[in-house]
C-alpha positions as a Markdown table, in Angstrom:
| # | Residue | x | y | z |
|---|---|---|---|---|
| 1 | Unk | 15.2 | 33.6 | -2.4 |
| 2 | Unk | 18.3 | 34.8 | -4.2 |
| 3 | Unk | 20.4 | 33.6 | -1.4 |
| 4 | Unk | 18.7 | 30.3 | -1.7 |
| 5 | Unk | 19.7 | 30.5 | -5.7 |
| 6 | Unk | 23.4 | 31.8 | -4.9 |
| 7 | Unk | 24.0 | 29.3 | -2.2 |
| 8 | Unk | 23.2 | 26.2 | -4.5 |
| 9 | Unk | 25.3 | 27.6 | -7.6 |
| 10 | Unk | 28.4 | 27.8 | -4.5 |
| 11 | Unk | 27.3 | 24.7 | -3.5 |
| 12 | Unk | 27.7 | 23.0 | -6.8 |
| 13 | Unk | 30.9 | 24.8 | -8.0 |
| 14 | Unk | 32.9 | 23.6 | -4.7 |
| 15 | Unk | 31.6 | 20.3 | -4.8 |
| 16 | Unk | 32.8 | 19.9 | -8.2 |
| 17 | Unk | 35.9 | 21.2 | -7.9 |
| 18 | Unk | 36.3 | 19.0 | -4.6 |
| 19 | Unk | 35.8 | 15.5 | -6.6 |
| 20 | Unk | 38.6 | 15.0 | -8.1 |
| 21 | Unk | 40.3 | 15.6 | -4.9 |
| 22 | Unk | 37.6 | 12.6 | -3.5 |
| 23 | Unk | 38.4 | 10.4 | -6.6 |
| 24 | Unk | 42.1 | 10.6 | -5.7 |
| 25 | Unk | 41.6 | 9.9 | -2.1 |
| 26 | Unk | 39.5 | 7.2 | -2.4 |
| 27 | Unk | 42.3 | 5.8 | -5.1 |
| 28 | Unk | 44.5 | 6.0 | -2.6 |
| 29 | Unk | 42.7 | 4.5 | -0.1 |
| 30 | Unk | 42.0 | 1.2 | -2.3 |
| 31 | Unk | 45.7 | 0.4 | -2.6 |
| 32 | Unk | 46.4 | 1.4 | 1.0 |
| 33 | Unk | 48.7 | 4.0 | -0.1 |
| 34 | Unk | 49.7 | 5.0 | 3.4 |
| 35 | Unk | 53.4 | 5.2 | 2.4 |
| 36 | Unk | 55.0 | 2.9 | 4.6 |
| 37 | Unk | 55.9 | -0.5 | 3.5 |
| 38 | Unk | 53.9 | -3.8 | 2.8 |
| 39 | Unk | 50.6 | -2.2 | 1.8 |
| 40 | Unk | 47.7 | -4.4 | 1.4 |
| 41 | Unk | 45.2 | -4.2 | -2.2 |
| 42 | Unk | 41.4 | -4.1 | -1.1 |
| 43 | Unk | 39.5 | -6.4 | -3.5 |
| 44 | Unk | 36.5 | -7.8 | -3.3 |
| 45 | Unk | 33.1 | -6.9 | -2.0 |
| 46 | Unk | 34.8 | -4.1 | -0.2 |
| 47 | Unk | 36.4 | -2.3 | -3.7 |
| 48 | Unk | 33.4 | -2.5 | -5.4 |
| 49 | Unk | 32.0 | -0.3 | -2.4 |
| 50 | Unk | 34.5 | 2.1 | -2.3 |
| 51 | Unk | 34.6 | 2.7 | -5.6 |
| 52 | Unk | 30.9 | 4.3 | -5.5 |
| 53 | Unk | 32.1 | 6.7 | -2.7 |
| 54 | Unk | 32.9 | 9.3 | -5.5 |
| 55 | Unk | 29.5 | 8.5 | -7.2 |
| 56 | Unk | 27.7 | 9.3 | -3.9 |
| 57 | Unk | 30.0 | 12.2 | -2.8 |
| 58 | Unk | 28.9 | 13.7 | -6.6 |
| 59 | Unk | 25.0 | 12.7 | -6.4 |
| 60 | Unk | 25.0 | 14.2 | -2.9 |
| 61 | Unk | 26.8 | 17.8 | -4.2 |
| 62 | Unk | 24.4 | 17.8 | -6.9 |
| 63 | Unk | 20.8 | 16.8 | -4.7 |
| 64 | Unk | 21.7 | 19.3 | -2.3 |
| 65 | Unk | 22.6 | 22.0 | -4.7 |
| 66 | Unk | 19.3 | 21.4 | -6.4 |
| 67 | Unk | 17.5 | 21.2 | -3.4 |
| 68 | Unk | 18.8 | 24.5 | -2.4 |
| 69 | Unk | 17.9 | 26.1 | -5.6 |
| 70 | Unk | 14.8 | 24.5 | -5.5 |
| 71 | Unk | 13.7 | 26.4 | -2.2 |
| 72 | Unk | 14.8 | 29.3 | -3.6 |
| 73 | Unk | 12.7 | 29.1 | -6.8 |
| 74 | Unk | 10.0 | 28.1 | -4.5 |
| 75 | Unk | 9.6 | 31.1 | -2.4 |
| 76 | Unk | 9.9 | 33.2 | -5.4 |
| 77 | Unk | 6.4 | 31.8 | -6.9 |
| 78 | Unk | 8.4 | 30.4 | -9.7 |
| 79 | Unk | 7.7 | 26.7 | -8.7 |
């Protein structure tokens, strides 16, 4: 139970101090910042998708946090 409880709170507190580190990537990664020469803007259909990448990457940290919690709070009769 309280591993269940510990595991979400680690869960969470990495997850939110990864997303930044996403939200950069992923900024990177729409203006092909590869560092050579002659990179190539993605517009379109295909921005608009990877700009929800970090909204996923956050709603996925925080359903699977909860979920762990959750299980926890479960087995303790609490829920």
């Amino acid at each position: 139970m309280l591993g269940n409880l510990i595991g979400g709170f680690i869960v969470i507190l990495i997850g939110a101090t990864l997303a930044p580190t996403v939200a950069d990537q992923v900024q990177a990664g729409q203006v092909n910042d590869s560092g050579g020469t002659g990179g190539v803007n993605i517009t379109g259909a295909n921005a608009s998708i990877l700009d929800l990448t970090t909204l996923f990457y956050c709603l996925a940290v925080a359903s699977t946090g909860i979920g762990l919690a959750t299980v926890g709070l479960r087995q303790a009769g609490l829920m």
